[in-house]
C-alpha positions in Angstrom: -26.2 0.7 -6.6 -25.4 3.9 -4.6 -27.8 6.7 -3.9 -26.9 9.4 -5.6 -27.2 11.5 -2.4 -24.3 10.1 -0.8 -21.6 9.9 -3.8 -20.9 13.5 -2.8 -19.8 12.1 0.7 -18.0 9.4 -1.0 -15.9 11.3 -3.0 -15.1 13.7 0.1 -14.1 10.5 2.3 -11.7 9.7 -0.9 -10.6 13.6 -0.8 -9.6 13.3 2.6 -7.7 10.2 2.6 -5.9 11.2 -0.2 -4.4 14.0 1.5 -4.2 11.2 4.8 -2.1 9.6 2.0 0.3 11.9 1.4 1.1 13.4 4.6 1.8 10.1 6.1 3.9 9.0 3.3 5.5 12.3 4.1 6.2 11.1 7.4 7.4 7.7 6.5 10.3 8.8 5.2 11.3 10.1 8.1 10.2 7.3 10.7 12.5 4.2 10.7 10.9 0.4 9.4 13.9 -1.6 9.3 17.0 -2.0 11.2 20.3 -0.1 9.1 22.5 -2.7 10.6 23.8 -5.4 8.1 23.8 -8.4 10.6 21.0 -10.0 12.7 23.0 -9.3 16.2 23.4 -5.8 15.2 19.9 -5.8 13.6 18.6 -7.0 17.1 20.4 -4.5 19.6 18.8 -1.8 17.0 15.3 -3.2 17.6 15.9 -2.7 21.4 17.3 0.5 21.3 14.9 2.6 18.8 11.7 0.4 19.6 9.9 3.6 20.2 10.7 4.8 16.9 10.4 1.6 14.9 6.8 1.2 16.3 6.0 4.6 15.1 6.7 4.2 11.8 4.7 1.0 11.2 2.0 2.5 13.1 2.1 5.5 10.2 2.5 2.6 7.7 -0.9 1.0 9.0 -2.6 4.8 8.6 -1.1 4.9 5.1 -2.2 1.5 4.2 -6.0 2.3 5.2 -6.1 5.9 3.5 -4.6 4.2 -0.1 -6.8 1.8 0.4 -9.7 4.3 0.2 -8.3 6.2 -2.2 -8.7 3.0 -4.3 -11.8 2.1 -3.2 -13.6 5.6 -4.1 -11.4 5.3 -7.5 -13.5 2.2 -8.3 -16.8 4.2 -7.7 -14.9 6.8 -10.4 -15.2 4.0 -13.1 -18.3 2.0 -12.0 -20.7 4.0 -14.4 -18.7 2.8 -17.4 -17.4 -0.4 -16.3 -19.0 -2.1 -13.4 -17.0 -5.4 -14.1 -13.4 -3.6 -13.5 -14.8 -1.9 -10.6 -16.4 -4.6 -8.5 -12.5 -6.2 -9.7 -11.0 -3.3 -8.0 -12.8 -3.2 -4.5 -12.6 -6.4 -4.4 -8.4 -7.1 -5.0 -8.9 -3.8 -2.9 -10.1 -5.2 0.2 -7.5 -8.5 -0.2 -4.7 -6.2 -0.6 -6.0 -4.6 2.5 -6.3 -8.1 4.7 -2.4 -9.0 3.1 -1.1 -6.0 4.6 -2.7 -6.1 7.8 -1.4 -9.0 8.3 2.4 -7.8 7.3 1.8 -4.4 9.5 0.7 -7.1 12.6 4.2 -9.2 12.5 6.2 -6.1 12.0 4.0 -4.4 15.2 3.8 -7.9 17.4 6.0 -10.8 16.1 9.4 -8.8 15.3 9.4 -6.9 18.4 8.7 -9.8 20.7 10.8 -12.5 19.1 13.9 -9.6 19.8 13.1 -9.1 23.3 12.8 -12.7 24.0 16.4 -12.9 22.3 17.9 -10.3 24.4 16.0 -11.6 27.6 18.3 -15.1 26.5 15.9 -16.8 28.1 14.4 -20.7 27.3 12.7 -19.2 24.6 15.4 -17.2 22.8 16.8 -19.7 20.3 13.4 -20.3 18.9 13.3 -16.6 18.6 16.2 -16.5 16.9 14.5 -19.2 14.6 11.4 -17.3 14.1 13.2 -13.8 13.5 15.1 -15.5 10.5 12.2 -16.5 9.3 10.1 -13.2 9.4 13.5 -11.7 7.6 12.2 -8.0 8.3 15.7 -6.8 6.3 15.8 -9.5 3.7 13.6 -9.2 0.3 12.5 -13.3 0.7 11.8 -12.8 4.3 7.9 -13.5 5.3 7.1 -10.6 6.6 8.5 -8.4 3.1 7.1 -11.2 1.0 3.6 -10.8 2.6 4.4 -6.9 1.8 5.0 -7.6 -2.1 2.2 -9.4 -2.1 0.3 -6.4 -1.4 2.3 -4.4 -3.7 1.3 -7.3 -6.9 -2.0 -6.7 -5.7 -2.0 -2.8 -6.2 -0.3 -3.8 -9.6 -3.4 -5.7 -10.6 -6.0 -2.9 -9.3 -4.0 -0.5 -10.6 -4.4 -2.1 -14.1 -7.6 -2.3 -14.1 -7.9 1.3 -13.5 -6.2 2.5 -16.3 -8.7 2.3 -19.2 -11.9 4.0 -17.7 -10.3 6.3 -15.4 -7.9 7.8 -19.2 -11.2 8.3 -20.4 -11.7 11.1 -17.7 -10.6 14.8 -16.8 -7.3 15.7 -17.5 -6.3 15.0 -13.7 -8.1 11.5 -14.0 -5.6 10.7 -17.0 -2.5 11.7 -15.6 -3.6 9.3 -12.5 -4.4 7.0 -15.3 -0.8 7.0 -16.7 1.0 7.1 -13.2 -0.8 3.9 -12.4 -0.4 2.1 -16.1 3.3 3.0 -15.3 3.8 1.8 -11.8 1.9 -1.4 -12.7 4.2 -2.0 -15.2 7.2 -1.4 -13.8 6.4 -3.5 -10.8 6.2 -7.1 -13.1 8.9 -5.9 -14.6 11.2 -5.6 -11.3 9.6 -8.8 -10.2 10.8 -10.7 -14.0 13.8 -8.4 -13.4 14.7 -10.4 -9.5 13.6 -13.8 -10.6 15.8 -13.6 -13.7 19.2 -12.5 -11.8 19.2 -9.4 -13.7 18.4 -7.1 -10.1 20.0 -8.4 -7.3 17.9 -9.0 -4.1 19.3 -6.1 -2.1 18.3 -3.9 -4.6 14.8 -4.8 -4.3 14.1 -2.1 -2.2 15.2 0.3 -3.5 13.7 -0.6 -6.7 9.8 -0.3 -5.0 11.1 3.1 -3.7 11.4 4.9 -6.7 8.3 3.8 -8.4 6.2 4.2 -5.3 6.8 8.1 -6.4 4.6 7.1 -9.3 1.6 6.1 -6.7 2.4 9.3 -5.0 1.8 11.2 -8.7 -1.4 9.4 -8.7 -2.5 10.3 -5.3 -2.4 13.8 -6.0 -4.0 13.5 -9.5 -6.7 11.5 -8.0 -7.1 14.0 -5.3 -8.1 16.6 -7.4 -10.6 14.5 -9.2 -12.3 13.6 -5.7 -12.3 18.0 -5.2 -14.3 18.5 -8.7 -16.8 15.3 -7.7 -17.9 16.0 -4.4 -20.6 18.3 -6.1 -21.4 15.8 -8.8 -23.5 13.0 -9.2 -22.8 9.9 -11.2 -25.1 9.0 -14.4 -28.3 7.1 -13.4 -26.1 3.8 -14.5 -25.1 3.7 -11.2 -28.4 2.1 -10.8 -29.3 4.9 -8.3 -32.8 5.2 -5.8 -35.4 7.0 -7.2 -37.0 9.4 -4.9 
């Protein structure tokens, strides 16, 4: 399927977005994505006042978005020689996963910002906006905009899943990726039984995907190291590689 003359590049492209990954997950912390304020009015000056900053930070989220989604996309060509099935599975969820965030990044870039200034600008428009800004709920867990984000995140569950078996079988930095994604899969259906069964409380949500988004970041950096020791390598004729 892949000449085996350009799985070197391949694995360099993954390489580099992996450490694309990690210094813009670096930055997010540091870049604002949601208004602190606890109610809409507040939440609204907020989005006036820091604009600048608030379209910074999901302009770093749609960088970070694209590089994991490269990551996972040359982590599929990892397992491809010894099974094909999971990986088509994975560059496929992949490349929905990619299309649901875009489409979260694209309210939180277009729709939130506008439906605000059309709310301060208290003009015909502005109590629809007010509607429409309920209804994107950018602070709130059931909001559209954060339920178009988990959706992304139970996508990454899936791929990450799939991953798990062939990618153990590996070098030693390809298991510890292995077991960071096994864990972080896991742990993310069991947050989402953990909400719809009242035993986490919606505000919590948050803070919940926080902490085991650390475990994608151990993974990252496992898998980076895999993509170093690859670049020189080929993968078995399996691969269904050109002759020359």
């Amino acid at each position: 399927m892949f000449s085996r003359n350009i799985q070197p590049a391949i694995f360099d492209l993954g390489y580099k977005a992996a450490f694309v990954f990690l210094i813009t997950g670096v930055i997010s912390l540091f870049l604002p994505l949601e208004a602190p304020a606890p109610t809409q009015s507040a939440a609204e000056l907020w989005l006036n006042t820091e604009a600048v900053g608030y379209l910074f930070g999901w302009l770093n989220q749609v960088i970070l978005m694209f590089s994991s989604s490269v990551v996972l996309l040359v982590a599929g060509l990892l397992i491809y020689s010894s099974a094909p099935l999971r990986a088509g599975a994975v560059w496929v969820l992949t490349l929905m996963s990619t299309l649901v965030y875009l489409m979260s990044k694209f309210l939180s870039l277009w729709s939130v910002p506008l439906t605000v200034k059309a709310i301060s600008a208290e003009n015909a428009v502005a109590s629809s906006a007010q509607s429409i800004l309920v209804t994107l709920g950018p602070n709130e867990a059931f909001g559209l905009v954060p339920s178009i984000d988990y959706l992304g995140f139970w996508l990454y569950g899936l791929i990450v899943l799939l991953l798990f078996r062939p990618l153990f079988r590996q070098s030693l930095s390809a298991k510890i990726a292995a077991i960071a994604l096994l864990m972080y899969g896991i742990l993310f259906h069991l947050v989402y039984v953990a909400v719809v069964v009242d035993l986490l409380g919606q505000s919590d949500v948050g803070d919940a995907f926080f902490l085991i988004n650390f475990l994608v970041l151990i993974a990252v950096i496992a898998l980076l190291f895999r993509f170093r020791g690859s670049r020189g390598d080929t993968i078995q004729p399996t691969l269904g590689s050109v002759a020359s």
